[in-house]
C-alpha positions as CSV (number, residue, x, y, z in Angstrom):
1,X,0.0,0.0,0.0
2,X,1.4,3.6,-0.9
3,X,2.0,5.9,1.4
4,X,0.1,9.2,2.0
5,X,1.5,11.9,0.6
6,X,2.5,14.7,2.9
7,X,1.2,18.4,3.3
8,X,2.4,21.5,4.5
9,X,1.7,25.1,4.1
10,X,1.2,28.7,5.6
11,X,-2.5,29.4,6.5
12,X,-3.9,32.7,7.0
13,X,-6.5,33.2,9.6
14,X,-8.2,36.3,8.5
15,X,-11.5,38.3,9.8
16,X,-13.2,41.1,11.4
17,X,-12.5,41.5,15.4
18,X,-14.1,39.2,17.9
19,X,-15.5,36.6,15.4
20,X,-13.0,34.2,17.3
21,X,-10.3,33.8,15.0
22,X,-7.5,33.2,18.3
23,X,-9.7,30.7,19.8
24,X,-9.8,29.1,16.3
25,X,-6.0,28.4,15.7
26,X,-5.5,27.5,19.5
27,X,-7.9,24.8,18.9
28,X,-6.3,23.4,15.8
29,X,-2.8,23.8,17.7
30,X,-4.4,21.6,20.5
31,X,-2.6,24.3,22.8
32,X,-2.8,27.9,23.6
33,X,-0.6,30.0,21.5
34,X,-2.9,33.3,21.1
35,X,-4.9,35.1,24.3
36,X,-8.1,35.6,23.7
37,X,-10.7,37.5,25.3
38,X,-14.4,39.2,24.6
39,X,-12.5,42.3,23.7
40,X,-12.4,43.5,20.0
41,X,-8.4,43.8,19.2
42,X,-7.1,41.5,21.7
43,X,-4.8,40.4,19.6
44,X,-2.5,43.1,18.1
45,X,0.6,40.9,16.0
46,X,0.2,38.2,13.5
47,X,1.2,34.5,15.3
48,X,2.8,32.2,13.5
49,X,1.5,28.3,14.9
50,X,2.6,24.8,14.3
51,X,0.6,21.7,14.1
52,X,2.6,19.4,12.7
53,X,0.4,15.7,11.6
54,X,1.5,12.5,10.2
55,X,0.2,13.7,7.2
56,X,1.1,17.0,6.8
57,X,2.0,20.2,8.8
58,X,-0.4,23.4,8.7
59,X,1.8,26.4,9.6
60,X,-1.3,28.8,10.5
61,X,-0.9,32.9,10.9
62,X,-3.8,34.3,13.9
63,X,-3.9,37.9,12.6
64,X,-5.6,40.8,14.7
65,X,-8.9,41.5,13.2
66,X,-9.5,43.7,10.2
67,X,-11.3,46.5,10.7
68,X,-12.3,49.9,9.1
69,X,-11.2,52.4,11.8
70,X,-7.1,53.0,11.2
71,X,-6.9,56.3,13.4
72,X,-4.1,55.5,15.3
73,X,-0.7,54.3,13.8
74,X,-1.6,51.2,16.3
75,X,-4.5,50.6,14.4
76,X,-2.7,50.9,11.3
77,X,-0.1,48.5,12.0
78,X,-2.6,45.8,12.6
79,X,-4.4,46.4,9.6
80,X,-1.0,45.9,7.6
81,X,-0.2,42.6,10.0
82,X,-3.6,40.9,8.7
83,X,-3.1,41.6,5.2
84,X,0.6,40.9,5.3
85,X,-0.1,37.3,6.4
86,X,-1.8,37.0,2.8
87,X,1.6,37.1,1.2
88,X,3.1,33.8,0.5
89,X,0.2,32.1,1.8
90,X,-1.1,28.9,0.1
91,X,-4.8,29.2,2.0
92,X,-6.8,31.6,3.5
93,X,-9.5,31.0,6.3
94,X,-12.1,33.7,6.9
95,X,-14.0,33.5,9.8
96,X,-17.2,34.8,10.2
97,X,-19.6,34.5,13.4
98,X,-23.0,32.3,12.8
99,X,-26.3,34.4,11.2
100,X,-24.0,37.5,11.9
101,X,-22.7,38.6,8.4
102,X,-21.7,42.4,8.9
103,X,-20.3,45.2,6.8
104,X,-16.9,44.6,8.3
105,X,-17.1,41.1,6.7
106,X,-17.6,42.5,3.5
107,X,-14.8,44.1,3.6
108,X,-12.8,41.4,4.4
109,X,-13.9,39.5,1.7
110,X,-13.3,42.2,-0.9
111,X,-10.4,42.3,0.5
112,X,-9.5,38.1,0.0
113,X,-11.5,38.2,-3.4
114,X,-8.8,40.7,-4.5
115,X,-5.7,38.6,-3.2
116,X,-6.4,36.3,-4.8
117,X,-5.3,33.3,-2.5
118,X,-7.8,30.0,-2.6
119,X,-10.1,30.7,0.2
120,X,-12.0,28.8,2.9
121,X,-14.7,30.1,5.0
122,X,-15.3,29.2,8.5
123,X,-18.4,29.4,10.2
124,X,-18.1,29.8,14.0
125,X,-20.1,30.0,17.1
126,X,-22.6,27.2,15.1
127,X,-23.4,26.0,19.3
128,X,-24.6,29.6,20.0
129,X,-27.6,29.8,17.4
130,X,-30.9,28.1,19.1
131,X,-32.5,28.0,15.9
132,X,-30.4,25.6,14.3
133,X,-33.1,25.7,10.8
134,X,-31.7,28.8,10.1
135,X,-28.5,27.6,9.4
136,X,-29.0,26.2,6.3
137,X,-30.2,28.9,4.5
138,X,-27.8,31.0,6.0
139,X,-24.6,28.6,5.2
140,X,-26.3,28.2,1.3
141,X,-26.4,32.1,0.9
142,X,-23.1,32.8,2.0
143,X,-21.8,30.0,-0.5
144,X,-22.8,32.2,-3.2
145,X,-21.0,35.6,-2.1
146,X,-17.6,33.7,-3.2
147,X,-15.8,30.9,-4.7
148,X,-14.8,29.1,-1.5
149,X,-12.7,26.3,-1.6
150,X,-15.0,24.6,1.0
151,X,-17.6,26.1,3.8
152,X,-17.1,24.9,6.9
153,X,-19.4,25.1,9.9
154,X,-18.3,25.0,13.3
155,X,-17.7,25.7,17.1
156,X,-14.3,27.0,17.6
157,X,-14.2,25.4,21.5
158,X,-15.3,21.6,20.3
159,X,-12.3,19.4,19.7
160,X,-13.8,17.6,16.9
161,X,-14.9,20.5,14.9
162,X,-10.9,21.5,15.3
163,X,-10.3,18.2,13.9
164,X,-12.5,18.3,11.1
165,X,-11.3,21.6,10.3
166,X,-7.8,20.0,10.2
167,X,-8.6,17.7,7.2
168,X,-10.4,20.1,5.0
169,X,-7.2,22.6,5.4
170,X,-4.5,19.5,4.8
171,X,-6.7,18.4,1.7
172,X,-6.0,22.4,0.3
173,X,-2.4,22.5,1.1
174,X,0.8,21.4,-1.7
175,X,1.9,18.3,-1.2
176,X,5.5,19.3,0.5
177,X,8.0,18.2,3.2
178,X,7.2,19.9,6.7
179,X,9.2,23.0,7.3
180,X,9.6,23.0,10.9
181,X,10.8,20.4,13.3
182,X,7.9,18.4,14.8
183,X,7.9,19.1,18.4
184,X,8.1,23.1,17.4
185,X,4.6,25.3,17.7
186,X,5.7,28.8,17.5
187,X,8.3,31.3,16.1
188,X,7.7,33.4,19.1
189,X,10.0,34.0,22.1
190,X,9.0,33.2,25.3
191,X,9.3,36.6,26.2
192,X,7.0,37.7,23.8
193,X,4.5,35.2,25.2
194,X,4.9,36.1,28.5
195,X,4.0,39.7,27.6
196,X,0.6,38.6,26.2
197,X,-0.1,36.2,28.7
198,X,0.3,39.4,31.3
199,X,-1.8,41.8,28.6
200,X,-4.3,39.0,28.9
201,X,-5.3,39.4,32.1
202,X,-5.3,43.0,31.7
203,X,-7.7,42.9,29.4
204,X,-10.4,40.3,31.2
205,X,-10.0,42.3,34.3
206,X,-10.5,45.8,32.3
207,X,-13.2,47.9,30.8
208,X,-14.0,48.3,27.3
209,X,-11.6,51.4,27.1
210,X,-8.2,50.6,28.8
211,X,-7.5,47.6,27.2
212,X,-7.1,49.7,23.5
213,X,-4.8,51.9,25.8
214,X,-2.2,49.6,27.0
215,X,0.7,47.7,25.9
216,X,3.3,45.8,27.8
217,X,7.1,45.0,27.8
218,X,9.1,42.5,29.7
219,X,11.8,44.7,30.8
220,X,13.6,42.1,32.3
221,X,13.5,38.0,31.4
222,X,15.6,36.0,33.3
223,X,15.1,31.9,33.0
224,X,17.5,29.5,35.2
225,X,17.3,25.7,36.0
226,X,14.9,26.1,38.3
227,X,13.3,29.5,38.4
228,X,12.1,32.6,36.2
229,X,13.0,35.8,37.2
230,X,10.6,38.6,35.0
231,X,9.7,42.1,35.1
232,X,6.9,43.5,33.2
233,X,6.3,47.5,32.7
234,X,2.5,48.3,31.6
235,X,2.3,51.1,29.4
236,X,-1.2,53.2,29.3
237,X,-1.8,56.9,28.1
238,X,-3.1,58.7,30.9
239,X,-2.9,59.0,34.6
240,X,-6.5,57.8,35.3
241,X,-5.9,54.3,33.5
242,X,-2.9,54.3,35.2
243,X,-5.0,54.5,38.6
244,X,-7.7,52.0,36.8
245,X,-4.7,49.4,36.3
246,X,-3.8,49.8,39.5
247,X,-6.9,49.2,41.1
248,X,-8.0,50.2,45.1
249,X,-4.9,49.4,47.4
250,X,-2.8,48.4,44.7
251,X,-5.7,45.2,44.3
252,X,-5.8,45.3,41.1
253,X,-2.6,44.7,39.7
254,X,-1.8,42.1,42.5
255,X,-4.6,40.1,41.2
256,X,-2.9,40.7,37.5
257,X,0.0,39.7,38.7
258,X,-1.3,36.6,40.3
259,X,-2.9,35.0,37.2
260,X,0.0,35.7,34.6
261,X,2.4,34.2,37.0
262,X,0.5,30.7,37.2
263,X,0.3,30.8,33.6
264,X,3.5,32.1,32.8
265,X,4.6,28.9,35.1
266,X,2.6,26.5,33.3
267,X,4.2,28.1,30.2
268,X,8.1,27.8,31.3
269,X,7.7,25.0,33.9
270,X,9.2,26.4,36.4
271,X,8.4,28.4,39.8
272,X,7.8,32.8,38.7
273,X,8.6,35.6,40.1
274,X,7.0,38.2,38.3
275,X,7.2,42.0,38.8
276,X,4.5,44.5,37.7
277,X,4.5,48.2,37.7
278,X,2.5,50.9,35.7
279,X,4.0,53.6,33.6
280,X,2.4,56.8,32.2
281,X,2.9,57.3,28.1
282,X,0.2,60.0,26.7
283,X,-0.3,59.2,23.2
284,X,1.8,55.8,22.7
285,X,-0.4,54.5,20.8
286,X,0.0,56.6,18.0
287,X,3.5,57.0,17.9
288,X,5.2,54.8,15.2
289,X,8.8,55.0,16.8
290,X,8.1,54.0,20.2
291,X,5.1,51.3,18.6
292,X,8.5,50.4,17.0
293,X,10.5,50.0,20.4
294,X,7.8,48.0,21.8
295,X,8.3,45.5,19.0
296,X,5.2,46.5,16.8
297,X,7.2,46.1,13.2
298,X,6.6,44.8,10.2
């Protein structure tokens, strides 16, 4: 019997915020590469995952969502992050939320139509709808606005929809050699994780303003046998977010503090000890050269 030919390609993961695009490419990685939260723009860089198969390896790149708004040079760089991704890749996966089609999306698919790259449309959040008959109707009219490769219906937090999801995207990919080692997932540092992991928390703890606000850089990232020593500096534009950040008695922050160290932990291995502390940068966020010095490039 002959064997199965192998796969491997870059996949981009492209849509509007929030339609659970991070959630998406954790699931397929089987681990948790990208923070996600309820919060438009959580993620601000395009992530670069591994999931390496017996029969293939999908190289997938989470981008931050497109959207229409570029007013701030922040903004800006993560429109050009998601659209970057495009180049060189061999598929592209636009996610759209269930019965929720929006302008937004429309421009993301004018967007993909004009690419050019073979596209594939996923369907998430199926497990929130209550009327499942509407689905139908709703999957068989979005067929038509494109020519997908394949629509795929799914919940982004079921295992076997991952799965599934898995084997439409190897059948679409060149048959090729894997590019990266087997037991690799990421490009990224763990310093740069660490970072997200701390923005994270921010973020779930935060209102709906802040978060947009903030940014953060490990100052310091020292790993040993045994230990992690790490300090974090929280950037925000104002002194009242600062205070927000901070929280009653310092509460806040401690708690922040708190939850990124155990995950940091589970991330390195090893026992954390994880500094925190709040600076006060008006306008950061639309300021190329210091977006620059907190690692925001192309």
């Amino acid at each position: 019997m002959s064997e199965v030919a192998s796969r491997c390609g870059f996949v981009a993961v492209i849509g509007r915020p929030n339609v659970g695009k991070s959630t998406l490419v954790n699931a397929l990685l089987g681990i948790k590469l990208s923070i996600t939260s309820r919060r438009a723009q959580t993620t601000r860089d395009r992530i670069l995952g591994i999931k390496t198969r017996s029969d293939g390896q999908i190289v997938l790149l989470d981008t931050p969502g497109l959207h229409r708004s570029e007013g701030r040079a922040l903004n800006r760089y993560m429109n050009r992050s998601a659209t970057g991704a495009l180049e060189g890749a061999d598929l592209a996966v636009m996610v759209v939320e269930a019965l929720k089609w929006t302008a937004e999306d429309d421009a993301v698919l004018a967007h993909l139509t004009r690419a050019g790259t073979p596209l594939l449309l996923v369907v998430n959040k199926v497990d929130l709808v209550a009327d499942k008959a509407r689905l139908l109707p709703y999957l068989s009219q979005l067929a038509g606005r494109a020519a997908f490769v394949s629509v795929v219906p799914l919940s982004a937090r079921r295992e076997r929809d991952a799965d599934r999801l898995a084997d439409v995207i190897l059948a679409h990919l060149p048959e090729a050699a894997p590019i990266f080692p087997e037991d690799q997932y990421t490009d990224r540092s763990e310093r740069f994780l660490c970072a997200e992991i701390v923005r994270e928390k921010l973020i779930r703890l935060l209102g709906q303003e802040v978060p947009h606000r903030l940014a953060v850089e490990i100052e310091t990232f020292e790993q040993r046998a045994n230990d992690a020593r790490i300090a974090a500096r929280i950037w925000v534009e104002s002194r009242g977010q600062k205070v927000i950040v901070i929280g009653r008695g310092g509460e806040r922050l401690k708690r922040v503090g708190t939850e990124a160290r155990r995950d940091i932990e589970r991330l390195l291995g090893v026992h954390v000890h994880l500094d925190l502390w709040v600076k006060v940068r008006s306008g950061w966020s639309d300021d190329e050269r210091f977006l620059g010095e907190l690692g925001y490039r192309e």
